[in-house]
C-alpha positions as CSV (number, residue, x, y, z in Angstrom):
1,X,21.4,35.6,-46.4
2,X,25.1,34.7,-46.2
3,X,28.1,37.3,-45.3
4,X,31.3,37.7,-44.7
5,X,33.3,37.9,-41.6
6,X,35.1,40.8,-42.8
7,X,31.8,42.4,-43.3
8,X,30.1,41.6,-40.9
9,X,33.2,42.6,-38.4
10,X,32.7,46.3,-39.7
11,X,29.1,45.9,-39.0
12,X,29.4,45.1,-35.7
13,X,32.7,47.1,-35.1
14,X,35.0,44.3,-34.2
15,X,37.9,43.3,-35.9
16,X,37.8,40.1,-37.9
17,X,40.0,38.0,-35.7
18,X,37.7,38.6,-32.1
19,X,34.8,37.9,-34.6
20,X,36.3,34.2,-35.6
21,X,37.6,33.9,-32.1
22,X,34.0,34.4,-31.1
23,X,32.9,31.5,-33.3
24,X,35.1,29.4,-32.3
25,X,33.9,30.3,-28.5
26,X,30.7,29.5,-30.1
27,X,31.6,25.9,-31.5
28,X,32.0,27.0,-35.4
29,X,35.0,26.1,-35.6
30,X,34.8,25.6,-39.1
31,X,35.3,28.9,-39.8
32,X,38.9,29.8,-40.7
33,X,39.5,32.7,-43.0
34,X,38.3,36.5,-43.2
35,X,36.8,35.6,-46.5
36,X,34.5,33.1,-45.0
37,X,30.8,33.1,-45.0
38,X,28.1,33.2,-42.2
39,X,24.7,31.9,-42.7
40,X,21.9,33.9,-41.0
41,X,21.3,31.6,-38.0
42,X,24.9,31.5,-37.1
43,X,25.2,35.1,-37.5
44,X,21.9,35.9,-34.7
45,X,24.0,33.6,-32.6
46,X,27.1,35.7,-33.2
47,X,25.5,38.9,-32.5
48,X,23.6,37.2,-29.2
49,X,27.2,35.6,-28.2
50,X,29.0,39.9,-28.9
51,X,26.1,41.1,-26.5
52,X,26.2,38.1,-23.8
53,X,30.5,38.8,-23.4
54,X,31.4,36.0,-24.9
55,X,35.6,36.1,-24.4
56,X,36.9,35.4,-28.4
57,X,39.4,32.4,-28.5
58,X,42.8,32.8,-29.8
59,X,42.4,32.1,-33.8
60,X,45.5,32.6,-36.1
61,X,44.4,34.2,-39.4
62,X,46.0,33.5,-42.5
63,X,47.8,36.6,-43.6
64,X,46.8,38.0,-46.8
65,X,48.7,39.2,-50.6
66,X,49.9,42.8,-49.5
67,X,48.3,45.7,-51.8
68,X,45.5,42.9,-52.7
69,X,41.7,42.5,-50.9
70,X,40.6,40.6,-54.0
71,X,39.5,40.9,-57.6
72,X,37.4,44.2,-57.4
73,X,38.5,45.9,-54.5
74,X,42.3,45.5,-56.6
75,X,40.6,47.0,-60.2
76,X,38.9,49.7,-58.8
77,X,41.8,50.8,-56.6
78,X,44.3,50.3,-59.7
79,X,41.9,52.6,-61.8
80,X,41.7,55.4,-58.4
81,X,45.7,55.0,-58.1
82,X,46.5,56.1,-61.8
83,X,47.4,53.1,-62.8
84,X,47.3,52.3,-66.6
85,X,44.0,51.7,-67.7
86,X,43.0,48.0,-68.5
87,X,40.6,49.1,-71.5
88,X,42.8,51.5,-72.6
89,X,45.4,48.7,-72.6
90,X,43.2,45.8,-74.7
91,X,41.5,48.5,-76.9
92,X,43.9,51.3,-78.6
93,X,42.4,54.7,-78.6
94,X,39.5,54.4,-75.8
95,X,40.3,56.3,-72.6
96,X,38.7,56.4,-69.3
97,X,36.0,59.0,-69.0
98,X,37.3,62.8,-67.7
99,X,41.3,61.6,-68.7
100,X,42.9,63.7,-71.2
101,X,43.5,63.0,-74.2
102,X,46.7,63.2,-75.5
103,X,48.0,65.3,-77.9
104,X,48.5,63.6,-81.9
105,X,51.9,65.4,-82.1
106,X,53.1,64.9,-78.8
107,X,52.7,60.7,-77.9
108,X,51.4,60.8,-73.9
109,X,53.8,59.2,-71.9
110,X,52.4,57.1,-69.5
111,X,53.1,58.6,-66.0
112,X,55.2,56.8,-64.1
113,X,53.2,54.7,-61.3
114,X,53.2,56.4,-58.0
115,X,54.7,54.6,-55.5
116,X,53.2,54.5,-51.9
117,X,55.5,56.0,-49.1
118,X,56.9,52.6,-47.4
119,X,55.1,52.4,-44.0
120,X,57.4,52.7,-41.2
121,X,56.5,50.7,-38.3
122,X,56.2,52.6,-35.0
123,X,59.2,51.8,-33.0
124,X,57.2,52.5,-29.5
125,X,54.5,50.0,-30.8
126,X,55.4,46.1,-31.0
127,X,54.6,44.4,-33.3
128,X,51.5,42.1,-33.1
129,X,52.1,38.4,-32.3
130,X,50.2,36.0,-34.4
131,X,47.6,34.4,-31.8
132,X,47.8,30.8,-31.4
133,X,45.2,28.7,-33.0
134,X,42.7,26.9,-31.3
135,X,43.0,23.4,-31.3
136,X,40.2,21.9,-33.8
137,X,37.3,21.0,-32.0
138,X,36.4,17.2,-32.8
139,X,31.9,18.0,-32.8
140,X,31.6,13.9,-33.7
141,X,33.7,13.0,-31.0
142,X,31.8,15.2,-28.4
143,X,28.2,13.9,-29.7
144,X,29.8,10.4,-29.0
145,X,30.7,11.2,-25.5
146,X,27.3,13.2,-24.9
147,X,25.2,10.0,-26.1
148,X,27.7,7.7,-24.3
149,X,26.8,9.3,-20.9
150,X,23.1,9.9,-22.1
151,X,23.2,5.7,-22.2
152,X,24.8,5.3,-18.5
153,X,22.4,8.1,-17.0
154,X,19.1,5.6,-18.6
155,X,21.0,2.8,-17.0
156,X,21.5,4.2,-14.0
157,X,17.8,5.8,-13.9
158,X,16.1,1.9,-14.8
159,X,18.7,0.7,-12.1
160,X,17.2,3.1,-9.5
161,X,13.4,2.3,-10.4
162,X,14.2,-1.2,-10.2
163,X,15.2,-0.7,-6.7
164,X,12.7,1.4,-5.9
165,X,10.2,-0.8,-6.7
166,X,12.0,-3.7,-4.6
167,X,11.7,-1.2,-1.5
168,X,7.8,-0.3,-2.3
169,X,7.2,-4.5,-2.3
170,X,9.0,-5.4,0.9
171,X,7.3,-2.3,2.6
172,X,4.3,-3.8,1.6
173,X,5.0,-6.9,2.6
174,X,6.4,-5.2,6.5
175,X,3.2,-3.5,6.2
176,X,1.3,-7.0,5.8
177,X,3.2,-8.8,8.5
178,X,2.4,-5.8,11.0
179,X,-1.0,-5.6,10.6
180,X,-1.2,-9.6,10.8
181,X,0.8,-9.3,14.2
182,X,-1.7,-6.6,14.7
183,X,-4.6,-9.0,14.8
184,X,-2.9,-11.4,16.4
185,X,-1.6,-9.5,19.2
186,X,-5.5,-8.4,19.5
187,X,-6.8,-12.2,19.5
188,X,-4.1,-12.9,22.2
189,X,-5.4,-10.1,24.1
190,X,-8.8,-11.0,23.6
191,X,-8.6,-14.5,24.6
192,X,-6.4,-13.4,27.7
193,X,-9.2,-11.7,28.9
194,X,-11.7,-15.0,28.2
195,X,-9.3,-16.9,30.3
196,X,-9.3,-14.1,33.3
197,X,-13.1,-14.1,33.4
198,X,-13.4,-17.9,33.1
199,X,-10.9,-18.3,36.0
200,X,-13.2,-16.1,37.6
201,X,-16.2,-17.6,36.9
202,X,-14.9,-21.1,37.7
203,X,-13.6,-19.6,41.1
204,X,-17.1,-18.5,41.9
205,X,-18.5,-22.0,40.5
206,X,-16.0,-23.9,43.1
207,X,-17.7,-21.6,46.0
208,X,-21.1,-22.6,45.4
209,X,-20.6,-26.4,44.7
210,X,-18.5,-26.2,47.9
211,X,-21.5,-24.3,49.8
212,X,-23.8,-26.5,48.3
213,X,-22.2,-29.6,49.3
214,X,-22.3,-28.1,52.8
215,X,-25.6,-27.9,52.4
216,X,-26.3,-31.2,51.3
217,X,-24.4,-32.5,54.0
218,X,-26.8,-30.8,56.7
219,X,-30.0,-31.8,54.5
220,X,-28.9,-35.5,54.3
221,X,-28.8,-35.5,58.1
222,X,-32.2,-33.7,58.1
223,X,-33.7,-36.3,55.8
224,X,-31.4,-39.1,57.4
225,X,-34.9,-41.1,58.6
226,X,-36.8,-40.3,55.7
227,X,-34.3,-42.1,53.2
228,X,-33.2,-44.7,55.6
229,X,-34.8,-47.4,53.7
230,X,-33.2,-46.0,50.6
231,X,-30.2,-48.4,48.9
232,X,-27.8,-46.8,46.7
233,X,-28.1,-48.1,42.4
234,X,-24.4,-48.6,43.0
235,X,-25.1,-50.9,45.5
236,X,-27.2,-52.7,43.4
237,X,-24.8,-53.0,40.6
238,X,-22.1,-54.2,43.0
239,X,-24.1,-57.1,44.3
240,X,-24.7,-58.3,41.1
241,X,-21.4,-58.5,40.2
242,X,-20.0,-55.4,38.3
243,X,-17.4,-53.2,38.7
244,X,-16.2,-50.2,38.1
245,X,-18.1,-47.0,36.5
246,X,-17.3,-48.3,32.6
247,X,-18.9,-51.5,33.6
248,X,-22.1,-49.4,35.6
249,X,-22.7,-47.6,32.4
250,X,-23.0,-50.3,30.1
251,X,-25.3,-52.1,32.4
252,X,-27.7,-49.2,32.4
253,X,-27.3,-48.6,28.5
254,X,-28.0,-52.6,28.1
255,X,-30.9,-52.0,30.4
256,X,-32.3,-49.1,28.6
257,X,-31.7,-50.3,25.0
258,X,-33.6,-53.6,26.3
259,X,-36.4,-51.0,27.7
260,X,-35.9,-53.1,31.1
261,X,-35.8,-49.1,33.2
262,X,-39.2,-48.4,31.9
263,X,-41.4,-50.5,34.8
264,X,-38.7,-49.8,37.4
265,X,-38.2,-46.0,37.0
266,X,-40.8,-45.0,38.9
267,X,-38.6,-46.8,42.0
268,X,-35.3,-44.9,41.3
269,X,-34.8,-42.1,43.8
270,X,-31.8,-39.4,43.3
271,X,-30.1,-37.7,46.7
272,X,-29.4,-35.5,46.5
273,X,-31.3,-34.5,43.0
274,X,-28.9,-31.7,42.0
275,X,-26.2,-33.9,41.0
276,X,-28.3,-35.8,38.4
277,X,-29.9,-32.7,37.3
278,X,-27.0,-30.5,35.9
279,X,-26.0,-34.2,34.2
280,X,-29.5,-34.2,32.9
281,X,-29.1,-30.1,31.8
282,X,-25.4,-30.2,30.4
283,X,-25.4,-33.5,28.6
284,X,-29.1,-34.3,27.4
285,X,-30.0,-33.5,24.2
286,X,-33.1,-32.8,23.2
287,X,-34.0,-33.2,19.3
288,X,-36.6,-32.7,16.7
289,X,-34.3,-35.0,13.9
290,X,-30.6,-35.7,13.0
291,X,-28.9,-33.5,14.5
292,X,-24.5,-32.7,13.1
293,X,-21.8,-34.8,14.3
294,X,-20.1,-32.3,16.1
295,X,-22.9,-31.6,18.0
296,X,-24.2,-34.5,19.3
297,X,-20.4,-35.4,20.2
298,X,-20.8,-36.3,24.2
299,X,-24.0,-35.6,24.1
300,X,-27.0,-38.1,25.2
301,X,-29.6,-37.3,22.1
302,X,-33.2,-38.0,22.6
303,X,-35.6,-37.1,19.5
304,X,-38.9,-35.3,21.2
305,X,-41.3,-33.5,19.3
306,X,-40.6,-30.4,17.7
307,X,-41.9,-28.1,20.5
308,X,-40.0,-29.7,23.2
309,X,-37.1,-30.4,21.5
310,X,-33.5,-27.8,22.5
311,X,-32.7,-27.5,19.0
312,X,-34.5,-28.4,15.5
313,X,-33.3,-31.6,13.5
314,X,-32.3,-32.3,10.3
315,X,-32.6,-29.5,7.6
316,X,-34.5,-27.1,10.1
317,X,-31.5,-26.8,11.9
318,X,-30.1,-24.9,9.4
319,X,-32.6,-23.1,8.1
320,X,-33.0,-21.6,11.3
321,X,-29.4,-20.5,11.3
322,X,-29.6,-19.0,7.4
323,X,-32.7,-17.1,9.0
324,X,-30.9,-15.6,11.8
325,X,-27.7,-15.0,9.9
326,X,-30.0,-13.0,7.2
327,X,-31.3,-11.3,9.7
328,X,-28.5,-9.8,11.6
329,X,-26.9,-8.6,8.1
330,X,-30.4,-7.2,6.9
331,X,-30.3,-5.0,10.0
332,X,-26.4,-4.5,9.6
333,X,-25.1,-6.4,12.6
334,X,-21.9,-8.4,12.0
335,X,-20.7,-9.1,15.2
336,X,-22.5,-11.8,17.2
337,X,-20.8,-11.8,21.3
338,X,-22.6,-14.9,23.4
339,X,-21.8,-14.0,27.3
340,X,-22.5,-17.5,29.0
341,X,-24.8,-20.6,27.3
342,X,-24.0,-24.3,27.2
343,X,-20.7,-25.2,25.1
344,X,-22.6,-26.8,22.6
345,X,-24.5,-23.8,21.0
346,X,-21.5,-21.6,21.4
347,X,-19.6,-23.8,18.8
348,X,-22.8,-24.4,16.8
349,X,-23.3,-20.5,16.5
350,X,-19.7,-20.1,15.5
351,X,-19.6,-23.1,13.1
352,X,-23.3,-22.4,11.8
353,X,-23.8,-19.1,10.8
354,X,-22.9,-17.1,8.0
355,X,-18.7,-16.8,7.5
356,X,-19.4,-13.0,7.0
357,X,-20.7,-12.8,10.8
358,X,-17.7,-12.8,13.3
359,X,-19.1,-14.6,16.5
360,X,-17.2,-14.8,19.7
361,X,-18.6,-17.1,22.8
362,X,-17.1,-16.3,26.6
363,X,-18.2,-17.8,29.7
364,X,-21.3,-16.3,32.1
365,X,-21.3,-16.2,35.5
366,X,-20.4,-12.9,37.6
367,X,-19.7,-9.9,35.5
368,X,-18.3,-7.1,36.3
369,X,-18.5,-3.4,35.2
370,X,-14.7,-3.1,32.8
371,X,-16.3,-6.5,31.3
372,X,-19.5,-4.8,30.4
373,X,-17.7,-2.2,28.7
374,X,-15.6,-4.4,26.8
375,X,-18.8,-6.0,25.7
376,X,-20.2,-3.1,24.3
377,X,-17.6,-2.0,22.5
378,X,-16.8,-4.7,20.6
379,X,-20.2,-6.7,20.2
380,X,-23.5,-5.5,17.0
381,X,-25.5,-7.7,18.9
382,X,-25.2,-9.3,22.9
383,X,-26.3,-12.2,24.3
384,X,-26.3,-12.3,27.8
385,X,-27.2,-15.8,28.9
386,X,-26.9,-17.3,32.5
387,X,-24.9,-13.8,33.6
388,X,-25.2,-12.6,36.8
389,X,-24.2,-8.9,36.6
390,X,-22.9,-6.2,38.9
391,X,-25.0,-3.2,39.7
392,X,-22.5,-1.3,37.7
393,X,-22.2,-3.5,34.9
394,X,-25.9,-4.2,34.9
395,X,-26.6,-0.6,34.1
396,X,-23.9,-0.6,31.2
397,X,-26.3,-3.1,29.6
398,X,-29.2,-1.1,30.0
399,X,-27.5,1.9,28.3
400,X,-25.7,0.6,25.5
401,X,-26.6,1.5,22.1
402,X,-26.2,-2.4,21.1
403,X,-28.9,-5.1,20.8
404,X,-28.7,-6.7,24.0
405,X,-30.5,-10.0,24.9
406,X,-31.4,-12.0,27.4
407,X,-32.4,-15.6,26.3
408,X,-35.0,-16.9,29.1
409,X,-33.9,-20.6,28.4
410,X,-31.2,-22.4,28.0
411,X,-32.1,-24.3,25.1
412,X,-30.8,-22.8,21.5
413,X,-34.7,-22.3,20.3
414,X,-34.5,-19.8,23.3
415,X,-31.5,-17.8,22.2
416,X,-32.9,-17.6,18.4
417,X,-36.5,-16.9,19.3
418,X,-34.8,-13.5,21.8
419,X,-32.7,-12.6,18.5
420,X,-35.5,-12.5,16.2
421,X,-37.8,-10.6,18.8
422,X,-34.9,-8.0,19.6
423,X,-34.4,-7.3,16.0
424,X,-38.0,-6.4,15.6
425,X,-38.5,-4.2,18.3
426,X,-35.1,-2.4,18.1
């Protein structure tokens, strides 16, 4: 319910201008007289406003009639005052109740009004200065201001997550690039120390051809009468007019393909027989069926039957590879690490099995006990083929908690039957 300033400045036993300056202090600034009406929600925030301290602004009042505080305040203090009586005036004869009534002889004559005492100001207190008005507060232009920086703040909050999102992708990205250099710096590493332990393997390799030259030089002079009757096939070829190796190995491919070598082998003699017998290991290939491209590449391929044969033909080939890359996966062995073996199955293990196996081939020869342990570590499942271990590294083999096995052969049907047989006994 509505009321009045001036009411409401008794109730709360201010005067009515520190009531309106409080409104104003408040932001109702619309309020401007005495006479002026509250609502009840701006009157609760009045009263919280009085009991926070909030300092009333400066508001100039309007001054009001002297003698007069409105219509009924002005009857009612007429009819207290002695002032002639309004129905008495209208209406001849009626008289307020408890006046007297005058006399029929006598007319009453009206009293004459009582005058109030004029009020002499104080001269030891000023008079009070009108306080200066508060300048009008403009509420549409402040909600325009308030929404206008509202606006910028949402700008400038979009402009920040925009940013922020450009930082989270390129520290993604920095992320990607340092893990890839990650890998890469491993597979450096890692292929740094294939190169160390080849250079060490074809160190020892150059000590024992050299040894065993020497000791074919002292055999040939042993044997010196039993092969003196001997003529070298060079020698041969040279008499009968060719030259050169290219021209030596087209005579004897002519001379195969014609099957001319087959009554005449039984007469070719080889000293000394090691020579022509890592030729015969490292470049004959021996076949059950077609065999791929790539490996038959510099190889001499000779179909046998399928139990003599280094490696299966045709379709068997790589049935035998989907059977050994199954499985390693069914006993949840990924990484495949071949220590020594011919070239040629290393690349066909790594270009033949399942792309979900990761398969690394290193040279044999010596190894040595920091080698071992680098196997280990890395390698599911080891081959060690043609690898002449330390005592220490030996016995890091025999420990490990990997598969570890040791083809007997050198032919791949070797290496895939001591897979399979590992897997079913570990």
């Amino acid at each position: 319910m509505a009321v009045r300033i001036r009411k409401l400045a008794k109730e709360v036993r201010r005067t009515p201008e520190e009531v309106l300056g409080v409104l104003h202090a408040l932001g109702f600034g619309r309020f401007r007289s005495v006479e002026d009406q509250v609502s009840g929600p701006v009157e609760a925030k009045l009263r919280q406003g009085l009991a926070d301290g909030v300092a009333p602004l400066p508001v100039e009042v309007p001054d009001r009639p002297t003698g007069s505080s409105g219509p009924a305040e002005t009857t009612l203090e007429a009819m207290g005052e002695g002032r002639p009586d309004l129905m008495a005036t209208l209406v001849p004869g009626v008289t307020r109740q408890g006046a007297r009534v005058p006399s029929a002889r006598s007319p009453a004559r009206a009293a004459p009004p009582r005058s109030r005492p004029p009020q002499v100001a104080s001269p030891a207190t000023p008079p009070p200065r009108p306080a200066p008005s508060a300048p009008p507060v403009d509420v549409d232009g402040e909600h325009a201001a308030l929404a206008a920086e509202r606006a910028a703040l949402e700008s400038q909050r979009r402009a920040l997550a925009s940013e922020r999102a450009v930082f989270e992708a390129r520290q993604r990205e920095l992320e990607d690039l340092r893990l890839r250099l990650d890998g890469r710096s491993r597979a450096l590493e890692a292929r740094d120390h294939a190169l160390q332990q080849l250079d060490t393997a074809l160190t020892a390799e150059r000590a024992a051809l050299e040894a065993e030259r020497a000791a074919q030089a002292g055999g040939q002079a042993a044997t010196g009468s039993a092969s003196a009757g001997a003529v070298p096939l060079l020698d041969l070829l040279e008499a009968r007019g060719l030259r050169g190796a290219d021209e030596f190995d087209r005579a004897l491919v002519a001379l195969a393909g014609g099957r001319h070598l087959r009554d005449v082998l039984w007469a070719l003699q080889v000293v000394p027989a090691d020579v022509l017998t890592g030729v015969v290991d490292d470049k004959l290939l021996l076949t059950s069926g077609p065999v791929p491209e790539a490996l038959g590449r510099g190889a001499a391929v000779v179909q046998v039957a399928p139990e003599r044969a280094d490696v299966p033909g045709g379709a068997a080939l790589q049935r035998a590879l989907d059977d050994l890359a199954g499985a390693l996966l069914l006993h949840g062995h990924r990484r495949l690490l071949v220590v020594g073996g011919l070239p040629r199955w290393q690349r066909l293990l790594r270009e033949g099995l399942d792309p979900r196996l990761e398969v690394r081939a290193v040279p044999g020869g010596p190894r040595a006990q920091g080698a071992a342990h680098d196997d280990v570590a890395w390698a599911d499942v080891l081959v060690l083929w043609d690898v002449v271990p330390t005592a220490e590294a030996d016995a890091v083999y025999r420990t490990a908690k990997v598969l570890v096995v040791r083809p007997e052969g050198p032919a791949l049907r070797d290496l895939l039957g001591a897979i399979t047989d590992g897997l079913l006994t570990a």
